[in-house]
N, C-alpha and C positions, 0 to 999 in steps of 0.2 A: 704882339707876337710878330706882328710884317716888320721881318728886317732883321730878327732874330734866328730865323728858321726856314729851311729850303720851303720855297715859293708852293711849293709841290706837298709839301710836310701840311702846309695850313690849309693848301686846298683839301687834299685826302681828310684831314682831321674836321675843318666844317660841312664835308661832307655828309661823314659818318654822324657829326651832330645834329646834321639838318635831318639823316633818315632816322636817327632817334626821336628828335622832335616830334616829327611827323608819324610814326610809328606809333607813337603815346596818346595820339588822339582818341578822343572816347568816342569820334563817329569819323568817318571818312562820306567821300564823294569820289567821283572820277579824279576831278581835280587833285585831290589830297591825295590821291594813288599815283596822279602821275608824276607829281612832285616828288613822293614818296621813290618813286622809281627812276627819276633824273636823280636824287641825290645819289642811288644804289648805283648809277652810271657813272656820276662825276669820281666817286668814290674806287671805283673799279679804276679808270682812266688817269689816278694817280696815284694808285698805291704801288707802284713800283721804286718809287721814291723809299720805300723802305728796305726793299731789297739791296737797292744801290747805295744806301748808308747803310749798310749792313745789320740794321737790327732788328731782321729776321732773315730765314733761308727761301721762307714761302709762305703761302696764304692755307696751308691745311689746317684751319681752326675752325673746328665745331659750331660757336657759336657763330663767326661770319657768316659757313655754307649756313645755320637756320635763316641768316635772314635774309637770304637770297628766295625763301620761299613766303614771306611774310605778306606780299600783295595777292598771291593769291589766296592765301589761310583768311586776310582778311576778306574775301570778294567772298569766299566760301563761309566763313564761323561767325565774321564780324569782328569789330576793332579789337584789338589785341592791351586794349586796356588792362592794364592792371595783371598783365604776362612777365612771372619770370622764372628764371633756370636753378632753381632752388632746388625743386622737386626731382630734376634729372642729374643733380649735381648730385646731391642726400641720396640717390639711388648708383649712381658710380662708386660713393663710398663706401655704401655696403654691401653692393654685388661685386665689384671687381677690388676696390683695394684691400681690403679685409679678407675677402679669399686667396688673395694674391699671397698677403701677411700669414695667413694660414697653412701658405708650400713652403714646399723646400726650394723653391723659385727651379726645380726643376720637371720638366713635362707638367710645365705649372696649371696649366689649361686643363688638363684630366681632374689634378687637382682642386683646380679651383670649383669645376663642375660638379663633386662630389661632395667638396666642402658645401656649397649653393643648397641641395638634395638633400644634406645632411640637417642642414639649417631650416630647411624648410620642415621637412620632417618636425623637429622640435618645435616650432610653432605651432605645427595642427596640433601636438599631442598636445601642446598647451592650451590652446584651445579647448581640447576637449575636454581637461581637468578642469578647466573655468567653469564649461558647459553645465 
């Protein structure tokens, strides 16, 4: 890649690989937290390189800001082994895009609230005919 891609392109990108790496460990230490959080650094310190080749406006993405809290969830839960965004993705899809798909995309929010209510309702009563 060195020589192919801005200088700044491969730092940012081994970056983010090195706090994946590291990130995947099935035990940490100080050390492997601090590691952990120099890559979160170097990473930060060159991601502007993407702004300036234009292919993005900015850094509001979800899964980044989570992993801006990942040293302490580990200091706090423990390694983050075996952690992924399945669970929160599979629940966007069926609380927000589905209800979304359910308005008439207008005072979509009310809608979508009711749709939610609505849905949940039919679960219990389902429920309770299982019962």
């Amino acid at each position: 890649i060195a020589g192919a891609a801005d200088p700044d392109v491969v730092k940012a990108v081994r970056a983010v690989l090195d706090f994946v790496y590291y990130a995947h460990y099935e035990a940490h230490t100080e050390d492997s937290l601090s590691c952990l959080q120099d890559a979160w650094i170097r990473f930060h310190s060159h991601k502007h390189v993407f702004v300036r080749l234009g292919v993005c406006d900015d850094f509001n993405i979800p899964k980044l800001h989570s992993m801006s809290h990942y040293i302490d969830s580990i200091r706090l839960f423990g390694s983050a082994d075996g952690y992924n965004t399945e669970g929160p993705e599979r629940l966007h899809i069926d609380f927000a895009k589905l209800g979304y798909r359910a308005s008439n995309r207008k005072q979509y929010i009310q809608q979508m609230t009711t749709w939610m209510e609505r849905q949940d309702a039919v679960r219990r009563f389902d429920q309770y005919l299982q019962w």
